[in-house]
C-alpha positions in Angstrom: 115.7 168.9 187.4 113.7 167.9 190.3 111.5 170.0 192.2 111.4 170.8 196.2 107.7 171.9 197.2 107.5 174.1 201.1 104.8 175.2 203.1 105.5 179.0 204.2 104.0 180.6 206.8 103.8 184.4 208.1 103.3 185.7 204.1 101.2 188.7 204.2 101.0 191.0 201.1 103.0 190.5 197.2 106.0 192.2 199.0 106.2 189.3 200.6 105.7 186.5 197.8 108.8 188.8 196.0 111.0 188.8 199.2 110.6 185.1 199.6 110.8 184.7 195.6 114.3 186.6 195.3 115.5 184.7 198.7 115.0 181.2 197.3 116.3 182.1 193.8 119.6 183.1 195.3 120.5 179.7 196.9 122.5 177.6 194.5 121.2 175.2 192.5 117.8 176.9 192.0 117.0 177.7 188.6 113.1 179.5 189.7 110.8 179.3 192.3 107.4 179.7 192.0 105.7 181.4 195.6 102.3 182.0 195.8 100.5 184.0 199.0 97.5 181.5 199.2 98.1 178.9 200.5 101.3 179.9 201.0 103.5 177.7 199.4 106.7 177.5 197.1 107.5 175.4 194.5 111.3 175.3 193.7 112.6 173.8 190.6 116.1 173.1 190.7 118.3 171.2 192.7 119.2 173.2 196.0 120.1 172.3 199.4 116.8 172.2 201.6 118.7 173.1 204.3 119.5 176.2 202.5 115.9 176.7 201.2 114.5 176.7 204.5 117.7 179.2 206.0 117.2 181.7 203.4 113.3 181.6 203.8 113.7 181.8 207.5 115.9 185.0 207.1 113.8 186.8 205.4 111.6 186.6 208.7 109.1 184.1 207.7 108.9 180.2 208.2 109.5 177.2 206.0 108.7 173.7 205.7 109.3 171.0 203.5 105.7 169.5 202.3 105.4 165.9 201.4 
């Protein structure tokens, strides 16, 4: 299992740590994420696409990077 960390931005309230939360465990591969508000970040154990981290993360209105 490795683990992909992402910088989110435009997070607001827990509605939005659950929206982002549901989005990312839904891509393949992923076996949890782990979203917090401050400082807006995900950690998402698994092994997923980042492509299709970001895309889900993205469609869920707010936006995603990969950190370092």
């Amino acid at each position: 299992m490795s683990d992909t960390r992402l910088k989110i931005t435009g997070m607001t309230c827990a509605h939005c740590v659950r929206a982002v939360t549901k989005a990312l465990e839904g891509v393949p591969g992923v076996e949890k994420a782990d979203v917090t508000l401050e400082p807006g970040e995900a950690v998402v154990h698994g092994k997923a696409d980042t492509t299709a981290l970001i895309t889900v993360v993205e469609e869920e209105g707010y936006k995603a990077e990969v950190r370092g």
